[in-house]
C-alpha positions in Angstrom: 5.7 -1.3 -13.5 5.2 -5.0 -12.9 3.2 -6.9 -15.9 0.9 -8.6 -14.1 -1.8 -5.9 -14.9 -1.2 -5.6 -18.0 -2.6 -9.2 -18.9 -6.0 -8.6 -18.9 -7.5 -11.6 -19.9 -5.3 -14.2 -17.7 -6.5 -11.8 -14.8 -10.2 -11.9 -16.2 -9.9 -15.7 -16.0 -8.0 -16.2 -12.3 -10.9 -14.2 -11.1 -13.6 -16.1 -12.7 -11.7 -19.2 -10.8 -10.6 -17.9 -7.5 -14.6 -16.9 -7.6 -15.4 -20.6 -7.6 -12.8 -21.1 -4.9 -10.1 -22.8 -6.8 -7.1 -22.9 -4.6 -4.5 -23.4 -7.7 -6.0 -19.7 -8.8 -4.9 -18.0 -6.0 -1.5 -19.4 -5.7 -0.8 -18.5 -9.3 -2.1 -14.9 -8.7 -0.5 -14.6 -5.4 2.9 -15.8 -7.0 2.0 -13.2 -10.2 1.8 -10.1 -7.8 4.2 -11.7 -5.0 6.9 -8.5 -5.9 3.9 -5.7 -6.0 2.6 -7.0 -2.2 6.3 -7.1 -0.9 6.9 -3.4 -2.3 3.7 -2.4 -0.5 4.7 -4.4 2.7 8.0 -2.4 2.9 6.5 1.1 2.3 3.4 0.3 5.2 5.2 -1.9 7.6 6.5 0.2 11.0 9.7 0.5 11.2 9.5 -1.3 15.0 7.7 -4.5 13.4 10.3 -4.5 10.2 12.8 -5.4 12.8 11.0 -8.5 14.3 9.5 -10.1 11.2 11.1 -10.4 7.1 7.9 -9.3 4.7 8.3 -13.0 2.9 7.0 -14.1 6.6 4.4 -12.0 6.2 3.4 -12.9 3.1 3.8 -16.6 3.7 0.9 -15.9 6.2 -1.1 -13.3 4.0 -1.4 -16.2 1.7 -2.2 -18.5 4.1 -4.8 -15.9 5.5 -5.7 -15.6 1.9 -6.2 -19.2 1.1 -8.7 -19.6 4.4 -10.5 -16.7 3.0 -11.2 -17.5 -0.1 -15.1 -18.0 0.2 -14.5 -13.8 1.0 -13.3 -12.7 -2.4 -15.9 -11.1 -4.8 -14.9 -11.2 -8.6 -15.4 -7.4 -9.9 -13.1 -7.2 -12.8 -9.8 -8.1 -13.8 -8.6 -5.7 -10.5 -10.4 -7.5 -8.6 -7.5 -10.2 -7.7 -4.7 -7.7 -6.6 -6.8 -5.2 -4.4 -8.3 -8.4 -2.8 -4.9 -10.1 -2.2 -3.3 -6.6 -0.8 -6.1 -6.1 1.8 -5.3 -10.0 3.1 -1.7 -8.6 3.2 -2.8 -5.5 5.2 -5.3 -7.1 7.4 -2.2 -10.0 8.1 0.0 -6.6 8.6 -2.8 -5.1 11.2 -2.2 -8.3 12.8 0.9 -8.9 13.5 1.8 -5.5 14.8 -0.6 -6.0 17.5 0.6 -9.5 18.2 4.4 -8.2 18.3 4.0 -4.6 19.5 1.3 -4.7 21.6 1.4 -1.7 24.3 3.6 0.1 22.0 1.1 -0.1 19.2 -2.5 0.4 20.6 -3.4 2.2 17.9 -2.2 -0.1 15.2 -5.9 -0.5 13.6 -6.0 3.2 13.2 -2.6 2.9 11.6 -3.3 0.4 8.7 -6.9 0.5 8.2 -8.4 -3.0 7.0 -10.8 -0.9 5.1 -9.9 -1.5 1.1 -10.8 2.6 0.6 -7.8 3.6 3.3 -5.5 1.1 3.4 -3.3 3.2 5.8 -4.1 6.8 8.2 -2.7 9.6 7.3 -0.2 9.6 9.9 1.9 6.0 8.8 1.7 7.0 5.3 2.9 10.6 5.9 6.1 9.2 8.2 6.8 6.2 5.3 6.6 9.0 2.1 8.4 11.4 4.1 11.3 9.0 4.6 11.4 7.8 0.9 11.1 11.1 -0.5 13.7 12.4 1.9 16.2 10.2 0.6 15.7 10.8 -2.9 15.5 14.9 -2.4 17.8 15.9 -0.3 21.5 15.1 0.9 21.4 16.6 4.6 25.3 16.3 6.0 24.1 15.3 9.4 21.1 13.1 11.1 19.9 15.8 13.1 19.2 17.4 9.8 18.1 14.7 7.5 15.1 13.9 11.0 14.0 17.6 10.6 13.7 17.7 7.0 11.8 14.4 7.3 9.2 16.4 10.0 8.8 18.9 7.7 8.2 17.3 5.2 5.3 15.3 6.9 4.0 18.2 7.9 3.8 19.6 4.5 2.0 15.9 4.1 -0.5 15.8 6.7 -1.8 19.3 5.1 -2.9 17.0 2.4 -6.6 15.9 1.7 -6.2 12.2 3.0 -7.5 11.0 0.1 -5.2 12.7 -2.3 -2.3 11.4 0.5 -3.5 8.0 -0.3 -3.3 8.6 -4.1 0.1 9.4 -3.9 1.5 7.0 -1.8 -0.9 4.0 -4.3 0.6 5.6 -7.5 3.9 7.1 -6.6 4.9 4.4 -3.9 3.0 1.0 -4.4 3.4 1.7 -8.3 -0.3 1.0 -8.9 -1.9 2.1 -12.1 -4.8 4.9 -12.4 -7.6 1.9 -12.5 -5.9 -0.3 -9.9 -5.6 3.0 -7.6 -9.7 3.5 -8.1 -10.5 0.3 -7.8 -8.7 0.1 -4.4 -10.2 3.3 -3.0 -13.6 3.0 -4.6 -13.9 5.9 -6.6 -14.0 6.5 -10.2 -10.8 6.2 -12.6 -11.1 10.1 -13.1 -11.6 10.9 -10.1 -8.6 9.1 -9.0 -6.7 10.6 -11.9 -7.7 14.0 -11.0 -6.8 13.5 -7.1 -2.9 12.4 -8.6 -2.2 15.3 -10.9 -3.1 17.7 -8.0 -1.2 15.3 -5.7 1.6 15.4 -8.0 1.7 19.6 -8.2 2.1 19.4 -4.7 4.5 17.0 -3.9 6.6 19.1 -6.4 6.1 22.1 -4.5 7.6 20.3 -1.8 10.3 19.0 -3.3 11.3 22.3 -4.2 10.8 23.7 -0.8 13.5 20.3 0.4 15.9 20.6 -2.2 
């Protein structure tokens, strides 16, 4: 896990700042969680969009986005700073897929949602953990095998509550902590906490049913 987070009182006080719209503030914070926005960039960007534009594009513009936006961002804890700056990124990620894909993407709001509480639909996240997990559970000899053990294992998580999908892929593939995941999705620490474990028992079930 990156240490940004784990600073509480130099995030305490970059909120307290960026509040009072102090430019310097957000660079330093974007720069503190620049590695934690590019790891979520690659796990929500589509695949067709990966190939047209790099993520430090992306977040060159995010920040851009970010510093225009400023007025925007609402100081609610030492949190407060990284979901704010990740749902610039996604909204600069809504974007530019449908700048770039256009027709092929008409649903690319209903894909990455620019609402902080689901940052993605089920459907992108399902096809992005299904890939990941696929590579790290399995050793198919053949493509043809590796693409059907993929579909079924997003099948297996579409049957998910979205919520508890969304968990999972905040904990388990953006590497946020049990606060950072609550605060993102607005709900409670043990809520979120409870929502992972039972995430967790099922995403071993799966791996046992891929291996």
């Amino acid at each position: 896990m990156d240490s940004p987070h784990e600073n509480a009182t130099e995030l305490k006080q970059l909120a307290l700042k960026m509040a009072s719209g102090d430019q310097d503030a957000l660079a330093e914070c974007f720069s503190l969680f620049h590695d934690r926005l590019a790891r979520m960039l690659c796990f929500r960007m589509p695949e067709s969009l990966g190939k047209r534009l790099d993520v430090e594009d992306l977040l060159q513009e995010a920040f851009l986005a970010s510093a225009q936006r400023l007025d925007t961002f609402e100081n609610r804890g030492e949190h407060s700073p990284l979901i704010w700056l990740r749902l610039m990124v996604l909204q600069t990620l809504t974007e530019q897929c449908r700048r770039h894909l256009g027709a092929q993407r008409r649903n690319a709001g209903r894909e990455i949602s620019l609402n902080a509480r689901a940052a993605a639909s089920p459907q992108a996240t399902s096809i992005s953990m299904a890939r990941m997990l696929i590579g790290s559970i399995t050793s198919p000899s053949g493509a043809a095998m590796r693409e059907e053990a993929i579909r079924r294992l997003e099948l297996s998580l579409d049957a998910m509550e979205p919520i508890d999908r969304e968990v999972l892929a905040l904990r388990h593939f953006e590497e946020l902590t049990n606060a950072e995941t609550a605060a993102a999705l607005d709900i409670t620490p043990k809520a979120a906490s409870i929502r992972y474990v039972r995430a967790l028992r099922r995403l071993k079930e799966m791996h046992r049913d891929e291996s």
